[in-house]
C-alpha positions in Angstrom: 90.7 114.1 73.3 87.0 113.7 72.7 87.5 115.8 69.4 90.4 113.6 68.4 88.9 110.2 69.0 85.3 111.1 68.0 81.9 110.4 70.3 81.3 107.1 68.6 84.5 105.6 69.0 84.7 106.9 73.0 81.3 105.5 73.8 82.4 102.1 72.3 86.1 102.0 74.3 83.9 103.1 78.0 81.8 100.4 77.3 84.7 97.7 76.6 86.3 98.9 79.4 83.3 98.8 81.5 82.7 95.0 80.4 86.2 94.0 81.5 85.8 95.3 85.1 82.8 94.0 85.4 83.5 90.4 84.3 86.9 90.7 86.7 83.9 92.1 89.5 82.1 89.0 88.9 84.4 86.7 88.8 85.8 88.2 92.6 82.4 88.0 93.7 81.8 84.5 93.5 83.6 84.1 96.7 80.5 86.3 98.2 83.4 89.0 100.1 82.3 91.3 97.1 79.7 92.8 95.3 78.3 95.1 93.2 76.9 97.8 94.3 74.4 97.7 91.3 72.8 94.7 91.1 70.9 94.7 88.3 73.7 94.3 84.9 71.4 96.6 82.9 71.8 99.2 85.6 75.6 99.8 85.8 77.1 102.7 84.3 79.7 102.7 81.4 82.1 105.0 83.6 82.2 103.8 86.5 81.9 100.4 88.9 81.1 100.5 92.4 82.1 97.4 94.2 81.0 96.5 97.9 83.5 94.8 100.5 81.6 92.8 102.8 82.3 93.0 106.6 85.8 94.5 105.9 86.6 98.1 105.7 87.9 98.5 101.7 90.3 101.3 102.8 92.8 99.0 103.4 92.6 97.3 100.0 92.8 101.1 98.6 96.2 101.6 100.3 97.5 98.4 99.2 96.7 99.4 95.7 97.4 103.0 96.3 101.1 102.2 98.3 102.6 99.0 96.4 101.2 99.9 93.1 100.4 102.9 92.6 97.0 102.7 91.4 94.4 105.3 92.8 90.8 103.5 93.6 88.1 105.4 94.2 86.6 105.5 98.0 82.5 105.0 98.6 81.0 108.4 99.7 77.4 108.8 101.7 76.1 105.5 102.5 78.8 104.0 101.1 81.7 105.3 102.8 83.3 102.4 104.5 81.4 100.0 102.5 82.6 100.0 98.9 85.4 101.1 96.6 85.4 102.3 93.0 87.2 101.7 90.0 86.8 104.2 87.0 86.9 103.2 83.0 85.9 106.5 81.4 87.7 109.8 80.2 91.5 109.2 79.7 91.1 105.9 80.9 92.4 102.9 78.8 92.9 99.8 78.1 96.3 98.8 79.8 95.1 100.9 82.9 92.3 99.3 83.3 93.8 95.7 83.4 96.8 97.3 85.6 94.6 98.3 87.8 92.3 95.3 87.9 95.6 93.2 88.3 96.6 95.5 91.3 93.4 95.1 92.6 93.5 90.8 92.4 97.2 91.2 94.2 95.7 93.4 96.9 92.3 90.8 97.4 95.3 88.0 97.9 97.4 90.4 100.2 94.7 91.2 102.5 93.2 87.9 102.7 90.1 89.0 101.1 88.1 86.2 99.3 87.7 86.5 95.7 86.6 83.7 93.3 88.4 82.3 90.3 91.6 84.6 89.0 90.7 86.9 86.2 92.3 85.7 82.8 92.2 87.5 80.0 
C-alpha cells in the first residue's frame, strides 16, 4: 500500500486524518466529560488519538460503538486502562472511516448520556 500511494502522499492523508479527529476531540471536550490524553497540540501523534472519559468507565462507549455500529475503538492500556479510549487514523485507515467512526462515536456520547460540546459538522 505504502509502495502504491508513495511516503509523501501517506504522511499527508495521517495528518488530515489526524486533524479531523482531533477537531471532533475538541469540539466533545468542551463539555469537560472528555479530554485529550495529550494536552499539549504539538504533542499528538499523526496515528493515533487518545481521548480520556472523565469519571465514567469508556468501556461502555466502546461496546456501543463496537455492538450498534460496528466500529472497533481502541481501549487505554497501563495507566490508562479504564480511563481513556483510542481512535486510530493511520495505515489502511481513510477518510470515510474516520468520519464513520467519529459519527459512531457522537451517537454513542448521546446514547450513554455522556457530555460532549457542540456536534461535529463537517
Amino acid at each position: 500500500m505504502l509502495f502504491e500511494e508513495g511516503l509523501d502522499t501517506a504522511i499527508r492523508r495521517h495528518a488530515l486524518l489526524a486533524e479531523a479527529t482531533r477537531h471532533a476531540v475538541s469540539r466533545w471536550a468542551e463539555a469537560d466529560a472528555l479530554a485529550f490524553n495529550i494536552v499539549r497540540a504539538e504533542e499528538r501523534a499523526n496515528s493515533v488519538t487518545t481521548v480520556l472519559v472523565q469519571g465514567r468507565e469508556p468501556s461502555a462507549l466502546s461496546d456501543y460503538c463496537r455492538e450498534k455500529c460496528g466500529d472497533v475503538l481502541g481501549r487505554g492500556i497501563g495507566d490508562l486502562q479504564g480511563r481513556a479510549f483510542w481512535i486510530a487514523h493511520m495505515g489502511y485507515v481513510n477518510a470515510p472511516m474516520v468520519f464513520g467512526v467519529l459519527g459512531a462515536i457522537e451517537m454513542a456520547l448521546g446514547a450513554q448520556g455522556i457530555p460532549r460540546g457542540r456536534e461535529v459538522r463537517p
